[in-house]
C-alpha atoms as one frame of an Amber mdcrd trajectory, in Angstrom:
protein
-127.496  42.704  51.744-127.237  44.326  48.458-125.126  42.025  45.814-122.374
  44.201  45.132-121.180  43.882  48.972-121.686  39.745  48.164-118.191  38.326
  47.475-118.257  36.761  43.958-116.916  33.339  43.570-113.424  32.438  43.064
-113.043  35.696  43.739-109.664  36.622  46.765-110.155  38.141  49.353-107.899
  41.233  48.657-109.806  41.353  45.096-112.680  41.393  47.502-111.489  44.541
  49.096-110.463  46.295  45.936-113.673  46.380  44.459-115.423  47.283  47.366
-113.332  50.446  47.983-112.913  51.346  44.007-117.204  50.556  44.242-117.243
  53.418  46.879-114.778  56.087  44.734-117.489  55.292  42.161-120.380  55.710
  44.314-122.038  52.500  43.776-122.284  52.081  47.812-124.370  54.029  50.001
-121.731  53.219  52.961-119.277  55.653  54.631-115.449  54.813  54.988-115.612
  53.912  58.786-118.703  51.194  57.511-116.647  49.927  54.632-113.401  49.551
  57.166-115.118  47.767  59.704-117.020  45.466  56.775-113.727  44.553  55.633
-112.153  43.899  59.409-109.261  46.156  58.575-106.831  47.951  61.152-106.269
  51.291  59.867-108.058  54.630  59.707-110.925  55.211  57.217-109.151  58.190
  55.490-105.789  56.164  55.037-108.011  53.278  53.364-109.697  56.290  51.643
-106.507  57.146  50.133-105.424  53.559  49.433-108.793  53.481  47.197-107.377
  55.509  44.690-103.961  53.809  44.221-106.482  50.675  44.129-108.737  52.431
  41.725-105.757  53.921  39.598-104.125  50.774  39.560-106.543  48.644  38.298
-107.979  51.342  35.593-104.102  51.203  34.283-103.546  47.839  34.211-107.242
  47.168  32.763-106.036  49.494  29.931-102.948  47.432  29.548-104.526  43.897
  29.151-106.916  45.306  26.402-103.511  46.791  24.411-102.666  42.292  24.488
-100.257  43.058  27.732 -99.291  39.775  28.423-100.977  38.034  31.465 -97.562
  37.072  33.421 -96.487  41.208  33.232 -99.666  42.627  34.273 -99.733  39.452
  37.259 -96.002  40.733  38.236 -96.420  44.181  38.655 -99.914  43.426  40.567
 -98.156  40.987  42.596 -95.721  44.115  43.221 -97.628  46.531  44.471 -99.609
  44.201  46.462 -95.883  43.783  48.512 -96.114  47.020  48.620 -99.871  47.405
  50.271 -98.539  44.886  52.647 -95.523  47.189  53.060 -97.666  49.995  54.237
 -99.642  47.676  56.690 -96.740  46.457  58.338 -95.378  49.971  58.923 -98.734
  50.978  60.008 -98.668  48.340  62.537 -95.759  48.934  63.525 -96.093  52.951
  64.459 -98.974  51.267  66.937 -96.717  48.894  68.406 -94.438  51.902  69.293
 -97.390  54.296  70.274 -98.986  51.199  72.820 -95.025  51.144  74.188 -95.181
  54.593  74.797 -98.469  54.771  76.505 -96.986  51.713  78.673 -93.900  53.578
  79.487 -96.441  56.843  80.327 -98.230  54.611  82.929 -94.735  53.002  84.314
 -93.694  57.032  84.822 -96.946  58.310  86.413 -96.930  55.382  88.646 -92.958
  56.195  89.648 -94.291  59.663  90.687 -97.389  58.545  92.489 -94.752  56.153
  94.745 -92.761  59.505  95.060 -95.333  61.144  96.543 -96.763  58.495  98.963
 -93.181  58.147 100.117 -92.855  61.642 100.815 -96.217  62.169 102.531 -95.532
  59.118 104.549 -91.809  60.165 105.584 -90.658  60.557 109.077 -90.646  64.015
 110.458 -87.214  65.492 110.194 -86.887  67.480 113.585 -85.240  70.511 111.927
 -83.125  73.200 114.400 -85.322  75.712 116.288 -82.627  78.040 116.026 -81.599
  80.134 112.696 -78.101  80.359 111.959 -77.731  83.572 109.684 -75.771  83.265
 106.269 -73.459  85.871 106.755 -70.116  85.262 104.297 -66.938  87.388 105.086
 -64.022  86.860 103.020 -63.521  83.055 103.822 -65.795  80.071 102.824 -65.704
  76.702 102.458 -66.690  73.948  99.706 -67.220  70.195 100.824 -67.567  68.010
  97.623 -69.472  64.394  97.487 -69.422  62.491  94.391 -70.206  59.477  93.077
 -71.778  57.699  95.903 -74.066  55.174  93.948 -76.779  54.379  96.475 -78.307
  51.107  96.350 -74.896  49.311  94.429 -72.950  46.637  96.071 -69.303  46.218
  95.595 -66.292  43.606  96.930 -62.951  44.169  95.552 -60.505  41.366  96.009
 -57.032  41.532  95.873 -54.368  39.391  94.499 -54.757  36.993  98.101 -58.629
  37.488  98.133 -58.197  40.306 100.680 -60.574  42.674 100.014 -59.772  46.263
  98.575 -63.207  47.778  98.553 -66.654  46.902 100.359 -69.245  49.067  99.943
 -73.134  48.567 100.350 -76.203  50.971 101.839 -74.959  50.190 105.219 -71.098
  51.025 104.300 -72.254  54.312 102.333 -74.537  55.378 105.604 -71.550  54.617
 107.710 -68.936  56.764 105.303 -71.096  59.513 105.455 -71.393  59.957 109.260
 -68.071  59.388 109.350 -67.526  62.253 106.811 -70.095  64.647 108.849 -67.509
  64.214 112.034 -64.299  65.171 110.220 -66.143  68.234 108.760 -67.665  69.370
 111.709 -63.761  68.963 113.262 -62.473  70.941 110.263 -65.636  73.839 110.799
 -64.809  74.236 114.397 -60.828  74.604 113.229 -61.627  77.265 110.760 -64.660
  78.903 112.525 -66.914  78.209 109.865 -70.548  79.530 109.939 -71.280  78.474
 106.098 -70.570  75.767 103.853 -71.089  75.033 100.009 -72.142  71.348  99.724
 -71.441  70.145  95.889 -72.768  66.445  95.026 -71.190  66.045  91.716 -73.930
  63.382  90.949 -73.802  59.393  90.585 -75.837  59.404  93.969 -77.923  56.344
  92.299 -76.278  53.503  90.619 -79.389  53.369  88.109 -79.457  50.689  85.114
 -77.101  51.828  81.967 -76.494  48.250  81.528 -77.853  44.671  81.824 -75.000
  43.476  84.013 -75.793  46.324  86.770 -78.648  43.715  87.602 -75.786  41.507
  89.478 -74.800  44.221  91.467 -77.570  46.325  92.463 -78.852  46.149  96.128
 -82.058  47.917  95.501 -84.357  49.000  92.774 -83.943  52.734  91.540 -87.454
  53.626  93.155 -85.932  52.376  96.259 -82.461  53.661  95.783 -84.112  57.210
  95.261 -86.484  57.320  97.989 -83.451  55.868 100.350 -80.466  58.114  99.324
 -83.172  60.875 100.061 -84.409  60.219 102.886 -80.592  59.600 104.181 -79.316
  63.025 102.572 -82.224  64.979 104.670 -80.962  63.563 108.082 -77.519  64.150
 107.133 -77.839  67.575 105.403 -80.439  68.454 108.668 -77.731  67.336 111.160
 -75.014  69.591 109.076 -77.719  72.622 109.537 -77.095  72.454 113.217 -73.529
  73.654 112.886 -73.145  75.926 109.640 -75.788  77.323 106.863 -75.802  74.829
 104.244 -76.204  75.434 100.256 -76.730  72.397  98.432 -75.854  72.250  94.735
 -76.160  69.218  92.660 -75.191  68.815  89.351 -76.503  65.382  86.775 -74.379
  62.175  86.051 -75.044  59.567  83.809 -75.557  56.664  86.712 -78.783  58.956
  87.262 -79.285  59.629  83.332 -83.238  58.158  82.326 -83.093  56.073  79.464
 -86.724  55.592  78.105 -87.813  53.213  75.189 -84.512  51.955  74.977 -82.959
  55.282  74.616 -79.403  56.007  73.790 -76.860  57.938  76.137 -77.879  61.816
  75.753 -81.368  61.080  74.007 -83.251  62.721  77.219 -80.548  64.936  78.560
 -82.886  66.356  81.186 -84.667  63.171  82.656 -82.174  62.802  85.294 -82.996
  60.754  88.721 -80.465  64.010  90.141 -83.520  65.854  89.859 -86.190  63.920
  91.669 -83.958  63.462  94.536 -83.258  66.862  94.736 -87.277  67.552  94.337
 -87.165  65.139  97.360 -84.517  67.034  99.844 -86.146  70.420  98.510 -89.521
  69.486  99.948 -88.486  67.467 102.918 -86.250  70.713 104.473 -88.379  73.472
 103.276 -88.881  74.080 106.823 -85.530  74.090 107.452 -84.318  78.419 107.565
 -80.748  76.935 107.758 -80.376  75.229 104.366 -81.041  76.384 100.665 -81.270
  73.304  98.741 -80.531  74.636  94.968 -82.015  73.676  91.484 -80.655  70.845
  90.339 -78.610  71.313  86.860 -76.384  69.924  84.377 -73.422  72.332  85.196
 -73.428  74.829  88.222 -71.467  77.803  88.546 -71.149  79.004  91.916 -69.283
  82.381  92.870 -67.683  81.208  96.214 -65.909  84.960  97.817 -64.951  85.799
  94.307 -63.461  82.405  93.171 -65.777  81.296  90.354 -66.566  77.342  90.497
 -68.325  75.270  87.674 -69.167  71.874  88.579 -70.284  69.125  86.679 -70.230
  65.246  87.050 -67.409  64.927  84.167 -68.787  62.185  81.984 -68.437  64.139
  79.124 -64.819  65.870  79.890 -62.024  64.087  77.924 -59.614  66.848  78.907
 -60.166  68.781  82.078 -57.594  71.211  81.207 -58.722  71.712  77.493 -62.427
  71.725  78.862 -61.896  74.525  81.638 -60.598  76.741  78.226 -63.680  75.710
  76.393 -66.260  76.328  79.343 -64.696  80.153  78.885 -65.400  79.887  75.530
 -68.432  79.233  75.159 -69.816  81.009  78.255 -67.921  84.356  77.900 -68.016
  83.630  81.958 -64.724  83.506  84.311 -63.933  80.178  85.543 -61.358  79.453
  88.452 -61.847  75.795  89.445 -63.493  73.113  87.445 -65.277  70.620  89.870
 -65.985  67.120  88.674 -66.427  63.546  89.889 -66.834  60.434  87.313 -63.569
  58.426  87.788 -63.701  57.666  91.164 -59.798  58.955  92.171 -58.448  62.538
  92.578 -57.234  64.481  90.144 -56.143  67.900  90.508 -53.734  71.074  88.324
 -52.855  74.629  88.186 -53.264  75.319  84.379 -53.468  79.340  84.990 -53.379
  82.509  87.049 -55.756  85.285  87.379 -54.069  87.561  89.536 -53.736  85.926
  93.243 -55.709  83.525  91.934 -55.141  80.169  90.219 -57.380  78.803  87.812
 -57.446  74.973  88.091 -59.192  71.905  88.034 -60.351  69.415  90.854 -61.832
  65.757  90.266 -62.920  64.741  93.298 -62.765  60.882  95.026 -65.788  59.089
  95.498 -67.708  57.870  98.219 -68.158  54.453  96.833 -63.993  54.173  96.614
 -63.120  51.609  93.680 -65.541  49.453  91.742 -65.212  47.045  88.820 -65.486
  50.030  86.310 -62.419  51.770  88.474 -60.187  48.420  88.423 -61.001  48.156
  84.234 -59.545  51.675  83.655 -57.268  50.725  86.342 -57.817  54.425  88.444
 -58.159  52.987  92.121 -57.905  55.342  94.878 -59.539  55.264  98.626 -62.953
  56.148  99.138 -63.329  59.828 100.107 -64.203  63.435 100.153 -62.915  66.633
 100.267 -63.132  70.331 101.549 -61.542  73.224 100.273 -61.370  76.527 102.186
 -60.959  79.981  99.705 -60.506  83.230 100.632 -60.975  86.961  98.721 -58.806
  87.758  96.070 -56.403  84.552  96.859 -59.047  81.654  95.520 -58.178  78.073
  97.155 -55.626  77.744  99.952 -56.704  75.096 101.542 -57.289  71.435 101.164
 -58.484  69.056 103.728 -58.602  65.640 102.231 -61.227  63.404 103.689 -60.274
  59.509 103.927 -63.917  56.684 104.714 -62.881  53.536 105.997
């Protein structure tokens, strides 16, 4: 080993270091950066310790200079001391960027793996038996909207009253129950109106997800499994509707289904939204079905319904529906007759303008998991429930058929 790569005695281990790398910047070593890094057991990249060389080299050249103009010894050991905090610093960031990065690769893996369970679960799904027969998606001047929000698959929920009767019991079984119970008074309410088409909005919230800690307590089922379960429930359901009426789906994003990553904030990912996979899911599971058009999934949809023109979104982020229908208009240059949206779990509905015939308004629809502990905080309870709304040409909404689940 040649002497210069010998540590002298009493000499530290970060003076050590320094005159190794200043030894190199003077080319007294026949070693390249990645040998000197790896001599010296550091953690960093050979051109960042390249780089440090110089301060190193710069650094000690000044300070050299200093002691020979009689610089006392406790100044020159201060400001040395100083920038050494300040090496240390620079390692500590350093490390810290790789914590982050290793997080992120673990959070890659969790995501593939999420997929990969996806797609076993829909390869290994039972065959829907879809209708042999094509019902043709003819639209006169008369159509119908049937909206579903909030039904937060996979969340359990007992409301007691003031005498420990209960108010509100919902659970996977309760929500499957609701929901054939809802298919039978629509199917009543198509016959009535001789309905041959139907626009199915789910105003989102289907999953429960994780926003908070304390969702732990009350969660029947991972979100994996609530996905894969909700899904697999919607395509019987939304198969079984197909059988009476053509069915298009539209399905807008809540925050219940928002993706949170790396201990992201509300909005950081606006487009990882479980809303989406589960729509993936239906998509794929009734592509074989001609009687159903299951739609892109999006943030807002705006659906022209015989001439009435319907935006729906979830609603988390509407403070005023009235203001907000004004603003949509605004922004969009677009015309906008009813504003659909879910979010508080109780119905909501006004006239706040006219467009001929036509009124514009807004519509916040109940929910299928009826009250919960966030609807008893804000204290706006209201049955669990549905709706559907029959329009015709030039006269917008003139019917509404409200849906009460037991």
């Amino acid at each position: 080993m040649s002497s210069i790569l010998k540590k002298l005695e009493n000499e530290s281990s970060f003076d050590y270091k320094v005159r190794l790398c200043i030894a190199k910047l003077n080319k007294e070593l026949d070693l390249d950066w990645i040998e000197i890094r790896d001599l010296l057991g550091l953690d960093c990249s050979p051109d960042h310790l390249r780089k440090l060389s110089y301060a190193y080299k710069e650094i000690t050249e000044h300070y050299g200079e200093k002691l020979n103009e009689n610089v006392s010894d406790e100044d020159v050991l201060d400001k040395l001391t100083q920038k050494k905090l300040e090496l240390q610093l620079e390692r500590t960031k350093l490390q810290a960027e790789k914590n982050e990065i290793n997080k992120w690769i673990r959070e890659q893996g969790r995501t593939e793996n999420f997929y990969e369970k996806l797609l076993i679960a829909l390869e290994n799904r039972k065959t829907v038996k879809v209708p042999n027969y094509k019902i043709e998606r003819e639209i006169g001047d008369i159509d119908a909207t049937v909206d579903i929000a909030d039904v937060h698959y996979g969340k359990k929920v007992l409301i007691k009253g003031f005498d420990d009767e209960v108010i509100n019991e919902y659970n996977v079984e309760i929500f499957e129950s609701r929901m054939w119970d809802l298919l039978g008074q629509i199917l009543v309410k198509v016959k009535k109106e001789h309905l041959t088409h139907l626009n199915v909005f789910n105003l989102s919230d289907s999953l429960d997800g994780i926003l908070r800690m304390s969702q732990l307590q009350v969660l029947q089922l991972g979100i994996l499994d609530s996905a894969m379960g909700f899904s697999e429930f919607m395509t019987n359901w939304l198969n079984e509707l197909s059988r009476y009426v053509y069915v298009d789906y539209y399905s807008c994003q809540g925050n219940h289904t928002e993706i949170r990553p790396l201990g992201s904030s509300k909005g950081d990912f606006p487009h990882e939204n479980m809303e989406r996979i589960t729509t993936w899911f239906l998509k794929n599971s009734l592509k074989d079905n001609q009687n159903i058009t299951i739609h892109d999934n999006k943030s807002l949809v705006y659906v022209d319904v015989v001439g009435t023109k319907i935006l729906a979104t979830h609603g988390q982020d509407e403070k005023n529906l009235e203001n907000s229908i004004k603003e949509y208009i605004n922004v969009y240059q677009k015309p906008i007759h009813m504003l659909k949206t879910g979010h508080l779990h109780n119905t909501h509905n006004k006239t706040v303008g006219m467009d001929g015939l036509q009124n514009i308004e807004f519509y916040q629809s109940p929910s299928i998991c009826g009250i919960d502990e966030f609807s008893v905080k804000l204290k706006k309870t209201a049955n669990a429930g549905s709706n559907m709304m029959i329009f015709e040409r030039g006269l917008g909404r003139t019917t509404v058929y409200d849906f009460k689940l037991k």
